[in-house]
C-alpha positions in Angstrom: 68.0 142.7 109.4 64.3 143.4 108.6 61.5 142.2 111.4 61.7 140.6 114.5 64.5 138.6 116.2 63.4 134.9 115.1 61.6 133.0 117.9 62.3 128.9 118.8 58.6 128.7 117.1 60.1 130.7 114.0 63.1 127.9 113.7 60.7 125.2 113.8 59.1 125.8 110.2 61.2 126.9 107.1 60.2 129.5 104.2 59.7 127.6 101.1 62.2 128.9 99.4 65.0 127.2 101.8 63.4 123.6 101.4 65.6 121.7 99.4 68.4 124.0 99.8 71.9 122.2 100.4 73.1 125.4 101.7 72.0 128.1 102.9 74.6 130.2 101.0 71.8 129.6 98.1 69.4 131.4 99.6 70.1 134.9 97.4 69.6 136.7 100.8 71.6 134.8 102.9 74.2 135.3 99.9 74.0 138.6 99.9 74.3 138.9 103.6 77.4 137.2 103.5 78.7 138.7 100.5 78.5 142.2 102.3 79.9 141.1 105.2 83.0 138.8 104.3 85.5 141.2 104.1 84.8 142.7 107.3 84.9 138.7 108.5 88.4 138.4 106.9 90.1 140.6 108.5 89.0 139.5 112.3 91.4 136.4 112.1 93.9 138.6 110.6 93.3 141.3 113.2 93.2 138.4 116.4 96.2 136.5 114.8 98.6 140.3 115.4 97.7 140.3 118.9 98.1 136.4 119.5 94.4 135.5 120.2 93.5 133.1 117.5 90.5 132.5 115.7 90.3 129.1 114.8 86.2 129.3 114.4 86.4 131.8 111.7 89.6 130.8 110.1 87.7 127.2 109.3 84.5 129.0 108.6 86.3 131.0 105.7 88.0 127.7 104.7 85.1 126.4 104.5 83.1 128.9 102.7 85.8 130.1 100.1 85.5 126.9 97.8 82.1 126.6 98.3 82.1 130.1 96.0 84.5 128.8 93.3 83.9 127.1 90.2 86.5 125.2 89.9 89.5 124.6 93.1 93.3 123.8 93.0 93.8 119.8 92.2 95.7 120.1 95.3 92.8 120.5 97.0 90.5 118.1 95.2 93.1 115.6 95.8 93.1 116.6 99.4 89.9 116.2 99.9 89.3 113.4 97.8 92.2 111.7 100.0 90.5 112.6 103.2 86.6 111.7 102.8 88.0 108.3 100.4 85.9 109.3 97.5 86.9 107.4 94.5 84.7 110.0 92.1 86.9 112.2 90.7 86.4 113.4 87.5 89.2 115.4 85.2 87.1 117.9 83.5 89.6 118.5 80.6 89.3 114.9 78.9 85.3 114.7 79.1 84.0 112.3 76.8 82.0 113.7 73.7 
């Protein structure tokens, strides 16, 4: 990373460009961060699980950031989802109205 290590007085004020942001995975640096280092990050849960020392942080950190980076997800998971957080929103984007 470029600069300084970030102080507490650094967290208290965002750049402008993160205001708004719904996550940070928007950000096109912390995008490309992230994009660089996921495969590297995928195989450390891999790696932990063949020695029997699990990694349940980044196992739900991937799960969480792999449909965040696709278009469109499994109806199986939509419906999981859905079912989970009771959302009665879902849309089927292959009958939209014209």
């Amino acid at each position: 990373m470029d600069g300084p290590a970030p102080t507490r007085a650094g967290l208290d004020t965002l750049p402008a460009r993160l205001i708004g942001l719904t996550s940070l995975l928007r950000d096109l640096h912390f995008a490309e961060e992230i994009g660089q280092a996921q495969w590297a990050w995928r195989a450390v849960p891999g790696h932990r699980r063949t020695r029997r020392c699990p990694a349940p942080g980044m196992s739900a950190a991937l799960a969480h950031f792999d449909p965040l980076r696709t278009e469109r997800l499994p109806a199986a998971l939509i419906q999981g989802r859905r079912d989970h957080f009771g959302a009665r929103t879902y849309q089927r984007t292959e009958h939209r109205a014209r």
